[in-house]
N, C-alpha and C positions, 0 to 999 in steps of 0.2 A: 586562531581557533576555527574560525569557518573555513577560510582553508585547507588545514589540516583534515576537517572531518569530511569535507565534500573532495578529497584527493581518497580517505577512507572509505565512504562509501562507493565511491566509483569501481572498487576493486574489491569490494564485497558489502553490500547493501546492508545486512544485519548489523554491519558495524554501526551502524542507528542507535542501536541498544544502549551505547555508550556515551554518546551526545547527549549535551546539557538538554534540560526542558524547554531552553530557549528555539535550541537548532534542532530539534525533532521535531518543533514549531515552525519551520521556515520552510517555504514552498519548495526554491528551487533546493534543495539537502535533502528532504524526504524525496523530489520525484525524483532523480538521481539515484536514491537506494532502492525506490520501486522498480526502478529500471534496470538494477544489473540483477536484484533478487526480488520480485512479489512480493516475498514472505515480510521485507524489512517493514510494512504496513503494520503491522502489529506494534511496532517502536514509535510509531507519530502519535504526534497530537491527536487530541480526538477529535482538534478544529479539522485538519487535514485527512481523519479519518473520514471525514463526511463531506471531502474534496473530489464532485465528480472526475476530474481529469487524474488525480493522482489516482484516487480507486482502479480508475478504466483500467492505466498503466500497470497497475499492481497484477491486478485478474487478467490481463493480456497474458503475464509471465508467469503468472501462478494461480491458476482459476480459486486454488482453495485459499487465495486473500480473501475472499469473500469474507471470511469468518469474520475477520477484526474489520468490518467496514460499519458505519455505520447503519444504525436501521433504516433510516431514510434511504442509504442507497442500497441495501439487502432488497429492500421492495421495488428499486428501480428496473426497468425489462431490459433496458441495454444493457447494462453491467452484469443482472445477471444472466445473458446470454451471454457475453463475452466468457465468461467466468467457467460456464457450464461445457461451452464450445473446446475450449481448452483441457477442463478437464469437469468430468460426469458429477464426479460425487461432490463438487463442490453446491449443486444444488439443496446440499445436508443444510448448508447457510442461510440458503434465499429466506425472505418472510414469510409465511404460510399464508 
């Protein structure tokens, strides 16, 4: 099962979507999917939504992960410059 899904998200990150509630929960599986798609951020936990190291990675690849991050780290100034730097309108997320 873990294997299966961390050989899937290596090759396309959204495939998170489909992992149990367990492995959308697990560090290394989610940063893995952050890392081939930003986007797959939207599929984790919302423990690991509010993961600064996996966020970074998320917004490094796809500034507009910002969305699904947690609010703690929407207000954060490094993530949301990483976030911003990569791509503009992702500051639509930041916290006001």
């Amino acid at each position: 099962d873990h294997g299966i899904v961390m050989e899937a998200v290596k090759q396309n990150g959204c495939a998170l979507e489909y992992a149990s509630d367990r492995l959308q929960d697990d560090h290394d599986i989610v940063m893995e999917a952050v890392k081939q798609d930003g986007c797959a951020l939207q599929f984790a936990s919302g423990r690991l939504q509010d993961d600064h190291g996996i966020v970074m990675e998320a917004v490094k690849k796809y500034g507009r992960a910002l969305e699904y991050a947690s609010d703690r780290l929407k207000d954060d100034h490094g993530i949301v410059m990483v976030a911003v730097k990569e791509d503009g309108y992702a500051l639509e997320y930041a916290s006001d």
